[in-house]
BANU-750949 format. One record per residue: residue in one letter; x, y, z of N, C-alpha, C in turn. Coordinates in Angstrom, 1 decimal, always signed. Atoms other than C-alpha are relative to their C-alpha. Layout:
N
PT  residu  nX  nY  nZ  caX  caY  caZ  cX  cY  cZ
PT  A  X  Y  Z  X  Y  Z  X  Y  Z
...
//
This chain:
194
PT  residu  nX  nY  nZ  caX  caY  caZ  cX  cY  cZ
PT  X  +1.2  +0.5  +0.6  +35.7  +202.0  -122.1  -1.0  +1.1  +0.0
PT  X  +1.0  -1.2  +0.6  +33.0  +204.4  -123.7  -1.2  -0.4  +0.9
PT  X  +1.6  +0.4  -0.4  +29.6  +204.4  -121.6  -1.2  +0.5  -0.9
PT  X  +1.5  -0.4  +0.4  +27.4  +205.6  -124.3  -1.1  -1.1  +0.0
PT  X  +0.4  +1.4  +0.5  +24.6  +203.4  -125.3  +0.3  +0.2  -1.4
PT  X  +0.1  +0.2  +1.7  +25.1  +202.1  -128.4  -0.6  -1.5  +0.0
PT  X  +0.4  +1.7  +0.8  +23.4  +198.5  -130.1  +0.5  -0.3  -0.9
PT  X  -1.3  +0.7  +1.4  +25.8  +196.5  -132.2  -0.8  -1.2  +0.0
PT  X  +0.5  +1.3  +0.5  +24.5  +193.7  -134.1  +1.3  -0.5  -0.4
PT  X  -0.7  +1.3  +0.8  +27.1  +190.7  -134.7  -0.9  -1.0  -0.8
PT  X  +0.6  +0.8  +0.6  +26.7  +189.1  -137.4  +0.7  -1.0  -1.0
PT  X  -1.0  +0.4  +1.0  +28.2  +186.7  -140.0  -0.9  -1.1  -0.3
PT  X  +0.7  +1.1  +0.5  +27.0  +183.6  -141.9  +0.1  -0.8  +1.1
PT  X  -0.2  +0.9  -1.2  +26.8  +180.1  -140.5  +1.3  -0.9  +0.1
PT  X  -1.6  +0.5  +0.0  +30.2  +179.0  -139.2  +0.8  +0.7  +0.3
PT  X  -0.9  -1.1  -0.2  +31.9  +182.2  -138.8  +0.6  +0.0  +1.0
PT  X  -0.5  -0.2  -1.4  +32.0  +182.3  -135.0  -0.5  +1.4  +1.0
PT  X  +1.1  -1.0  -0.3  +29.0  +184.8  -134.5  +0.4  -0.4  +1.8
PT  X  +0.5  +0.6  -1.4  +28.5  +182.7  -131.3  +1.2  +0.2  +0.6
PT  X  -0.9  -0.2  -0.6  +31.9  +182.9  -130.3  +0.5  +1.5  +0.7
PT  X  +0.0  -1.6  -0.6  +32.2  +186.4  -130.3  -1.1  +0.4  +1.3
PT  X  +0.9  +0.3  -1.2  +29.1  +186.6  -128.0  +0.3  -0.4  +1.1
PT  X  -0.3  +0.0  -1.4  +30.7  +184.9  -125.4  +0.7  +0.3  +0.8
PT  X  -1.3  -0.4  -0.4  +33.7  +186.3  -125.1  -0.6  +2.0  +0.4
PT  X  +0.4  -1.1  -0.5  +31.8  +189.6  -125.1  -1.4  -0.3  +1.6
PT  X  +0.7  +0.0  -1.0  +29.3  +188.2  -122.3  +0.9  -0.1  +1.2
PT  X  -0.8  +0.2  -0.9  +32.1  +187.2  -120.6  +0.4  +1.1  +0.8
PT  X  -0.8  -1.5  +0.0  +33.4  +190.9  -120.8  -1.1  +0.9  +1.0
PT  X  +0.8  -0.9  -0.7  +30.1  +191.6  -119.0  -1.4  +0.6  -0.8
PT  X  +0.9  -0.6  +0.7  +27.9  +193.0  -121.5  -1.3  -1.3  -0.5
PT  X  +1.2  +1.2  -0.2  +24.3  +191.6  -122.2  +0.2  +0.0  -1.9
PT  X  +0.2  +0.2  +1.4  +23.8  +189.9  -125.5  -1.7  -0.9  -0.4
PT  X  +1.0  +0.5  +0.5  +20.5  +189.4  -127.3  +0.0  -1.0  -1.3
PT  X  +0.2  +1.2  +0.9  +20.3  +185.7  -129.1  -1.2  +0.2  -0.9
PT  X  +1.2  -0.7  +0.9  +17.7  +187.0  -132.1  -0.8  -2.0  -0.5
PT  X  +0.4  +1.3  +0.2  +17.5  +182.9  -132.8  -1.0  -0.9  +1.1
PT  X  +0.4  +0.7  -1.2  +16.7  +181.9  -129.1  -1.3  +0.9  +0.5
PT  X  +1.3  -0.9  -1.3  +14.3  +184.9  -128.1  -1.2  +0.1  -1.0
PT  X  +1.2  -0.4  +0.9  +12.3  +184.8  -132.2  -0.7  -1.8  +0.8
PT  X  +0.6  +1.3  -0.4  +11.6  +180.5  -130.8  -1.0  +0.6  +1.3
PT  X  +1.2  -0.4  -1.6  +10.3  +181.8  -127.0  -1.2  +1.3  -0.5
PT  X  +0.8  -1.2  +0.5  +8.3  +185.0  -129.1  -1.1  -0.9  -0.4
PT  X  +1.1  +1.1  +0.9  +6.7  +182.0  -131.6  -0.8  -0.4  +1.1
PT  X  +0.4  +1.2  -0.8  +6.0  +179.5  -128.9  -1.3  +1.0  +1.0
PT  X  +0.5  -0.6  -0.8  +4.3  +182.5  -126.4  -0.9  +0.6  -1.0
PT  X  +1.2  -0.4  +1.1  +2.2  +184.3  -129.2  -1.1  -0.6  -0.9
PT  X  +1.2  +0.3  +0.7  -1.1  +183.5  -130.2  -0.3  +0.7  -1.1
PT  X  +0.5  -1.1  +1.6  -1.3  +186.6  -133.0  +1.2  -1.2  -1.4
PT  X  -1.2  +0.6  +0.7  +2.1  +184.6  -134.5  -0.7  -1.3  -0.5
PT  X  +0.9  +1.1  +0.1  +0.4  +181.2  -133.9  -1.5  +0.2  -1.2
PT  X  +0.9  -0.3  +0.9  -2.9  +182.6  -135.7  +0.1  +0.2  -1.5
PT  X  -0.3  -0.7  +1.5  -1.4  +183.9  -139.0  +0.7  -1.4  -0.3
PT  X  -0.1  +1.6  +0.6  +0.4  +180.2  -139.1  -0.6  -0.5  -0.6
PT  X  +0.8  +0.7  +0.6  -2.3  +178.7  -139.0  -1.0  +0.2  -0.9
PT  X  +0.6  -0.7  +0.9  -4.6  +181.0  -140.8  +1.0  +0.5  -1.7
PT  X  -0.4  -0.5  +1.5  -2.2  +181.9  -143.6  +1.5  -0.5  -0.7
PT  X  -1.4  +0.1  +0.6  +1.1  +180.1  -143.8  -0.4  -1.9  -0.4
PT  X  +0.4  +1.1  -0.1  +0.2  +176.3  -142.3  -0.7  -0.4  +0.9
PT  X  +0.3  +0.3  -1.3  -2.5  +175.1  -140.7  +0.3  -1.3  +0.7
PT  X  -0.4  +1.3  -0.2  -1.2  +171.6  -140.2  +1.5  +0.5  +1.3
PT  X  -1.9  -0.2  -0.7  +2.4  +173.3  -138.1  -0.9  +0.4  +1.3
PT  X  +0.4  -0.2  -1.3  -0.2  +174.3  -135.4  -0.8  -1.3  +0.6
PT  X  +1.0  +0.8  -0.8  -1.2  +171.5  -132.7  -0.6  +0.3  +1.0
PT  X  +0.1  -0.5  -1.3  -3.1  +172.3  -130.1  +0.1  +1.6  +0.2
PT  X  -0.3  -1.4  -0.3  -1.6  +175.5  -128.7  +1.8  +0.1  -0.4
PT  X  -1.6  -0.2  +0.5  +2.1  +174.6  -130.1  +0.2  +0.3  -1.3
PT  X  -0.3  +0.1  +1.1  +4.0  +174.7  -133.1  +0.7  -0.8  -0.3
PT  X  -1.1  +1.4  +0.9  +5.5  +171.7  -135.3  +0.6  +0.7  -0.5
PT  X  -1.0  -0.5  +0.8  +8.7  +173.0  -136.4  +0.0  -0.3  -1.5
PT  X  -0.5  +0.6  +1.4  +9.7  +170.6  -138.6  -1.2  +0.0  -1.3
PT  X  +1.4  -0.2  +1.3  +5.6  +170.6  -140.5  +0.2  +1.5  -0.5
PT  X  -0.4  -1.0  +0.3  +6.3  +174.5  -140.3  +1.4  +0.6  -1.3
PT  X  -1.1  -0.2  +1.0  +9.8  +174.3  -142.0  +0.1  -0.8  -1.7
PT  X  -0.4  +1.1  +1.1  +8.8  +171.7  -144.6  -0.9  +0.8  -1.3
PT  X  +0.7  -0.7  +0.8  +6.2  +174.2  -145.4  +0.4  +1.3  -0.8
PT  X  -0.1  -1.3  +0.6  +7.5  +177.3  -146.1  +1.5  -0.1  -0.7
PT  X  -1.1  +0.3  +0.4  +11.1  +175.5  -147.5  +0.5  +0.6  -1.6
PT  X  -0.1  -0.3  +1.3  +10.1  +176.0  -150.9  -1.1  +0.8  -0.6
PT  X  +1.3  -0.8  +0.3  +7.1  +178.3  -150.7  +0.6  +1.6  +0.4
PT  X  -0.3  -1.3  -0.4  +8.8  +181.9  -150.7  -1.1  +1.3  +0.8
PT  X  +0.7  -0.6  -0.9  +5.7  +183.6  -149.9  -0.4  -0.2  +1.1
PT  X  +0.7  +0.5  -1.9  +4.6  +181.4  -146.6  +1.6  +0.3  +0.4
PT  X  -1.3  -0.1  -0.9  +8.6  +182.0  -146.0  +0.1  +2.1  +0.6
PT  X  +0.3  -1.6  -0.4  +8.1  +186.0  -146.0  -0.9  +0.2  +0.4
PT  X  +1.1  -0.6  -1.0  +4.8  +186.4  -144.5  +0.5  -0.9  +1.4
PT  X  -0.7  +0.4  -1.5  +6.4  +183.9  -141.4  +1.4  +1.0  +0.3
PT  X  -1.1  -1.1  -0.6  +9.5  +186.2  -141.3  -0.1  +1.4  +0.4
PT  X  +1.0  -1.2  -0.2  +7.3  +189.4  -141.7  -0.4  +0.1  +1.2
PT  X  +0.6  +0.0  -1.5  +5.6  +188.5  -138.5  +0.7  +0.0  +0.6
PT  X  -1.2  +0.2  -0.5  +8.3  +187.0  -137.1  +0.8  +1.4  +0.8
PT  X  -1.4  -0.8  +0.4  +11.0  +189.8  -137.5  -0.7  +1.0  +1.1
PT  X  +0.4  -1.3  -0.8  +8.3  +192.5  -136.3  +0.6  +0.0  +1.8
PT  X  +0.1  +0.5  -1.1  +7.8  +190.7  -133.2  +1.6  +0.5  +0.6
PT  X  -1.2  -0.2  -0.9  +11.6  +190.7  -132.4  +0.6  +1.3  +0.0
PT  X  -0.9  -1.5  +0.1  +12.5  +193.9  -133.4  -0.9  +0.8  +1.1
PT  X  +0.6  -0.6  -1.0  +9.7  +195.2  -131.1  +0.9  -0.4  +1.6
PT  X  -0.5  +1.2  -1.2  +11.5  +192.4  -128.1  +1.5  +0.9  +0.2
PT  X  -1.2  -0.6  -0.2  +14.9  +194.2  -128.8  -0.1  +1.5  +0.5
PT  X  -0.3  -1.3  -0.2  +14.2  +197.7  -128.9  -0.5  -0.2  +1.6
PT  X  +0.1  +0.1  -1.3  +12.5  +196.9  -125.3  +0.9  -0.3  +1.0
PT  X  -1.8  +0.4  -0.8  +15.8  +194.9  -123.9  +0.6  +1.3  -0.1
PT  X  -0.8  -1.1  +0.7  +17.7  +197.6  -125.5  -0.1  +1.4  +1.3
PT  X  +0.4  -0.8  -1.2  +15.7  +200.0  -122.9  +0.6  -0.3  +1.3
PT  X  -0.2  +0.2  -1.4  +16.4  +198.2  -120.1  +1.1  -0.2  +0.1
PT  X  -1.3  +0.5  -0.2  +20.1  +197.5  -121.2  +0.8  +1.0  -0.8
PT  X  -1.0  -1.0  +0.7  +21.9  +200.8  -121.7  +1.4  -0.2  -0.5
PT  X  -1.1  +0.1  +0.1  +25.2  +201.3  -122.5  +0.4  -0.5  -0.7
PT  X  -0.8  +0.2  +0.7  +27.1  +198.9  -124.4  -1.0  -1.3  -0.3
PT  X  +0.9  +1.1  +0.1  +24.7  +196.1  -125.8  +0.1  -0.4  -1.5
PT  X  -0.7  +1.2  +0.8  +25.1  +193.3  -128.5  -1.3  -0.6  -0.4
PT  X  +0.8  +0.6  +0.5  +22.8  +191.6  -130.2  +0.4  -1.2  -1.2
PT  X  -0.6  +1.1  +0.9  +23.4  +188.1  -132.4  -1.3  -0.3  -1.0
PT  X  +1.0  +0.2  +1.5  +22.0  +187.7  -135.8  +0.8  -0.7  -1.2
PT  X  -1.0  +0.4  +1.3  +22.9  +185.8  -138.8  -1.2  +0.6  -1.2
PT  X  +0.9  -1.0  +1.4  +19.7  +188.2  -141.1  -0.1  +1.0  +0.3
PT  X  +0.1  -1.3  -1.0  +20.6  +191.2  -139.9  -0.9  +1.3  -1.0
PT  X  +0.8  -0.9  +1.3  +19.3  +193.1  -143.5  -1.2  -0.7  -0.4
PT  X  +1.3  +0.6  +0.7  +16.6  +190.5  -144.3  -1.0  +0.1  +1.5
PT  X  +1.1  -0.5  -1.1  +14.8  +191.2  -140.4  -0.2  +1.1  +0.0
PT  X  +0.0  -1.1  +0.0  +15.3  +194.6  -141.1  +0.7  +0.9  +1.5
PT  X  -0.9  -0.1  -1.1  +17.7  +194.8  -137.6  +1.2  +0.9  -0.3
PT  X  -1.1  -1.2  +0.4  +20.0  +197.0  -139.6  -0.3  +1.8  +0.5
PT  X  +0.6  -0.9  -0.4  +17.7  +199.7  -138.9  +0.2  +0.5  +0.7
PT  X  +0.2  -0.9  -1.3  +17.7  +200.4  -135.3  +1.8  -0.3  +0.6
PT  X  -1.1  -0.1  -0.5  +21.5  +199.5  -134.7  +1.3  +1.1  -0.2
PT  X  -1.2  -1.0  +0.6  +24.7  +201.8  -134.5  +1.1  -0.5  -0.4
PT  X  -1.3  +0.5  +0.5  +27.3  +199.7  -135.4  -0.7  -1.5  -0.1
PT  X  -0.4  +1.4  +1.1  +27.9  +196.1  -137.7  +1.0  -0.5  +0.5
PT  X  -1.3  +0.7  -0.1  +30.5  +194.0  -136.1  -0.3  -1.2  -0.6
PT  X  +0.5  +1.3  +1.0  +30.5  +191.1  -139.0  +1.5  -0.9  +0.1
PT  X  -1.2  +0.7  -0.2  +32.6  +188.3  -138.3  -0.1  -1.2  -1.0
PT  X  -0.3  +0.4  +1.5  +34.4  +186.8  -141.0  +0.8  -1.4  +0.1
PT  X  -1.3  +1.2  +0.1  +36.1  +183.2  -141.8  -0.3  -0.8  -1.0
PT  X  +0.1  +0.6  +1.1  +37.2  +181.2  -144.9  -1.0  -0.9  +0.1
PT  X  +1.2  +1.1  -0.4  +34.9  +179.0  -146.2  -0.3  -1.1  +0.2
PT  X  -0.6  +1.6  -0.4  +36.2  +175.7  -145.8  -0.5  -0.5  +1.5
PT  X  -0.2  +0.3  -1.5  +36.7  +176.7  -142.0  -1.4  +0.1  +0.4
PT  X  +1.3  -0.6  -0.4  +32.9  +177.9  -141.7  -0.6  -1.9  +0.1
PT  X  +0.2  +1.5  +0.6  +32.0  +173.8  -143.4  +0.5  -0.6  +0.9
PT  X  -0.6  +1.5  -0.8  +34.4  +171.9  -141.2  -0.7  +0.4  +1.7
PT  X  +0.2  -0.2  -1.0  +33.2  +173.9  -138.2  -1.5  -0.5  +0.4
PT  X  +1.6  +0.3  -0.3  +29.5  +173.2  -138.5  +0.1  -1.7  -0.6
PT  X  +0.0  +1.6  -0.2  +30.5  +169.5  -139.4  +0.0  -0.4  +1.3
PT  X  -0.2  +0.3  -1.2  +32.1  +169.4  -136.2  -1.5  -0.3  +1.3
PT  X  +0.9  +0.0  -1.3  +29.2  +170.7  -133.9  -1.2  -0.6  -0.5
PT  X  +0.9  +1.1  +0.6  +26.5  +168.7  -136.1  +0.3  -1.0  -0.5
PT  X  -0.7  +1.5  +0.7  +27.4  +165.5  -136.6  -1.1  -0.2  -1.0
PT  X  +1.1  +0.2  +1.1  +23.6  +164.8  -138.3  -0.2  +1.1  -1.3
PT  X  +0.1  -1.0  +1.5  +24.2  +167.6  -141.2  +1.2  -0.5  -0.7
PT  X  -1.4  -0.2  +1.4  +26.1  +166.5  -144.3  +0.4  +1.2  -0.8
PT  X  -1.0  -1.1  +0.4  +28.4  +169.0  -145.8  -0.8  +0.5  -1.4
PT  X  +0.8  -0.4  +1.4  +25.9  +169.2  -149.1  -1.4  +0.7  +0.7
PT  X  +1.5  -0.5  -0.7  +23.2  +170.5  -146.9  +0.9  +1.5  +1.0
PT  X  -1.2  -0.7  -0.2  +26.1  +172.8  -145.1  +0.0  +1.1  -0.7
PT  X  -0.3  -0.7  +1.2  +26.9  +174.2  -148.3  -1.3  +0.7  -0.9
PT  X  +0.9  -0.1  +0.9  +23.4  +174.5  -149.9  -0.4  +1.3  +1.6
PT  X  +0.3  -0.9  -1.1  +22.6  +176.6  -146.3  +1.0  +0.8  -0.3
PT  X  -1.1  -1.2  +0.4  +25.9  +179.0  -146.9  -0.5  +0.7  -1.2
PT  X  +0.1  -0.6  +1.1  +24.8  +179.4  -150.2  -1.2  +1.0  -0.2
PT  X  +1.2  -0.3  -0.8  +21.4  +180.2  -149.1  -0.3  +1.8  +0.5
PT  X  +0.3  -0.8  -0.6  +22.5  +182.8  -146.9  +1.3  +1.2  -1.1
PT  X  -1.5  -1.1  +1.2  +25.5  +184.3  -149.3  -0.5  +0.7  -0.8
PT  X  +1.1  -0.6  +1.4  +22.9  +184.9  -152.2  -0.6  +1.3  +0.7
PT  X  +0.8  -1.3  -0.4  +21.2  +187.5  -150.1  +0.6  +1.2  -0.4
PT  X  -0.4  -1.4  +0.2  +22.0  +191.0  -151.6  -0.8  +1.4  +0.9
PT  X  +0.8  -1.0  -0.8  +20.5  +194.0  -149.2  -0.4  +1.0  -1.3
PT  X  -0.1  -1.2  -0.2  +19.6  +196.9  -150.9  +0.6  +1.5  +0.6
PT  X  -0.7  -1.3  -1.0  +21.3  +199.3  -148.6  +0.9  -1.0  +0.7
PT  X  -1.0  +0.7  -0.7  +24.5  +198.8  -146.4  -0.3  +1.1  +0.8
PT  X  +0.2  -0.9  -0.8  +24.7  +199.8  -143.1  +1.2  +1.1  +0.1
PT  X  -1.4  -1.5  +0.1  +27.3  +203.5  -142.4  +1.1  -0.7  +0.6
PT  X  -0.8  +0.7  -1.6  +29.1  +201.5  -139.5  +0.0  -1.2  +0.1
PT  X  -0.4  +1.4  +0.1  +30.6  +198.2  -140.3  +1.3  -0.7  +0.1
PT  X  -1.1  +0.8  -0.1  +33.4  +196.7  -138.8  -0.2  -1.8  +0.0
PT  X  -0.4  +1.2  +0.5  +35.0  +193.4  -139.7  +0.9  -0.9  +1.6
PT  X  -1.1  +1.3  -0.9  +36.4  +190.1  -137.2  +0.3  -0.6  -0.3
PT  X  -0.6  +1.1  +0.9  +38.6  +187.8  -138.8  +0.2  -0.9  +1.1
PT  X  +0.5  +1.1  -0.4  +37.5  +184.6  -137.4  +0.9  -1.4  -0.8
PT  X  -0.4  +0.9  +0.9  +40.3  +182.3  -139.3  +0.4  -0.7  +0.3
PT  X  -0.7  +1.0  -0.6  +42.0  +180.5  -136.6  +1.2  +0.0  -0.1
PT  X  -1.4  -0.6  +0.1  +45.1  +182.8  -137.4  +0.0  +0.8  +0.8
PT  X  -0.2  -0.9  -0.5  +44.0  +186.0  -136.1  -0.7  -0.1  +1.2
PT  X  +0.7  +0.1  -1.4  +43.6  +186.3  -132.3  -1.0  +0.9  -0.2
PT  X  +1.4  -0.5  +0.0  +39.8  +187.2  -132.0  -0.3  +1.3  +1.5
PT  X  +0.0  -0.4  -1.1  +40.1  +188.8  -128.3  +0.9  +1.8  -0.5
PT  X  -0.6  -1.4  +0.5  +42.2  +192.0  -129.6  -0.6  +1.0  -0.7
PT  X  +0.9  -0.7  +1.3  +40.1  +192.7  -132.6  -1.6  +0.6  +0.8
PT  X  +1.4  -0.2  -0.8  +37.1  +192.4  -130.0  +0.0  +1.0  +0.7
PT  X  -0.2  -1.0  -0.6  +38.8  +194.7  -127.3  +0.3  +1.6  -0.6
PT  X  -0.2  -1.3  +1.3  +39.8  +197.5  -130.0  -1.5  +0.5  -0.2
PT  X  +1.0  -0.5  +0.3  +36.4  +197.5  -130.9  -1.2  +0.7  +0.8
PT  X  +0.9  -0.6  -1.2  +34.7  +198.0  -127.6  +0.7  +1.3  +0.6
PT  X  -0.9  -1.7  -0.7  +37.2  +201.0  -126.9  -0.2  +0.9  -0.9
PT  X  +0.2  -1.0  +1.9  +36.3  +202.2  -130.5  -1.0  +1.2  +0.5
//
């Protein structure tokens, strides 16, 4: 195994088995940054975040000193600008949070994203491991672990995230076939010895 540092962002739509890969690589020892779990504890701790909410996206999503998700998400669902100026903030915020873990976590480090080109996370990483699975399997999988999402809400979210075109690809992009055919563990170890 290679000791440089390097920062790999996993990534794939929702369903693929992002998360899976992650644990099989924490397992393996290596630290992984959840970009979904650490932008919620960023929101929730920031007042500058909180301020531009409520000053420029919604001020109804701020109570108190918290945030209403769900008034937040109902707001910017179909308002593209309040959805880019909350990810703009957002995004900075984390990408600042990473590059600092990133510091303290040489060597072989991992990062989990499913907007790796729309946070602009493409940027500071050296390698793409994008994990891949048909689309059916992606649908029946996120039925499974959400019972409360119907499969037309499933599918309108895939479609959501499929439509995104980058402008740029990153140099360094490997692929995990995630199909419930090919063992995942092989493709994983290959890659960490890459």
């Amino acid at each position: 195994m290679k000791s440089v540092t390097r920062l790999i962002a996993i990534t794939g739509g929702i369903g693929s088995g992002k998360s899976v890969v992650c644990r099989i690589l924490e397992k393996m020892g290596f630290p992984i940054y959840d970009c979904d779990t650490q932008a919620r504890i960023i929101m929730d701790s920031s007042d500058e975040i909180k301020q531009i909410i409520a000053q420029e996206i919604c001020p109804d999503a701020i109570v108190g000193n918290s945030i209403d998700r769900k008034v937040l998400a109902t707001a910017v669902f179909n308002n593209d600008t309040a959805l880019q100026k909350l990810n703009s903030t957002v995004h900075h915020h984390v990408l600042d949070d990473i590059l600092e873990w990133h510091r303290r976590n040489t060597g072989l480090a991992f990062v989990e994203t499913a907007i790796l080109y729309q946070s602009g996370l493409d940027r500071i990483v050296h390698e793409v491991w994008e994990v891949c699975a048909p689309m059916e399997l992606r649908i029946q999988r996120v039925l499974v672990r959400n019972a409360d999402i119907d499969r037309a809400h499933i599918e309108k979210r895939i479609s959501a995230q499929d439509s995104y075109v980058s402008d740029r690809n990153h140099r360094c992009v490997y692929q995990i076939i995630n199909d419930g055919v090919c063992a995942i563990l092989p493709q994983i170890e290959a890659l960490v010895n890459n």
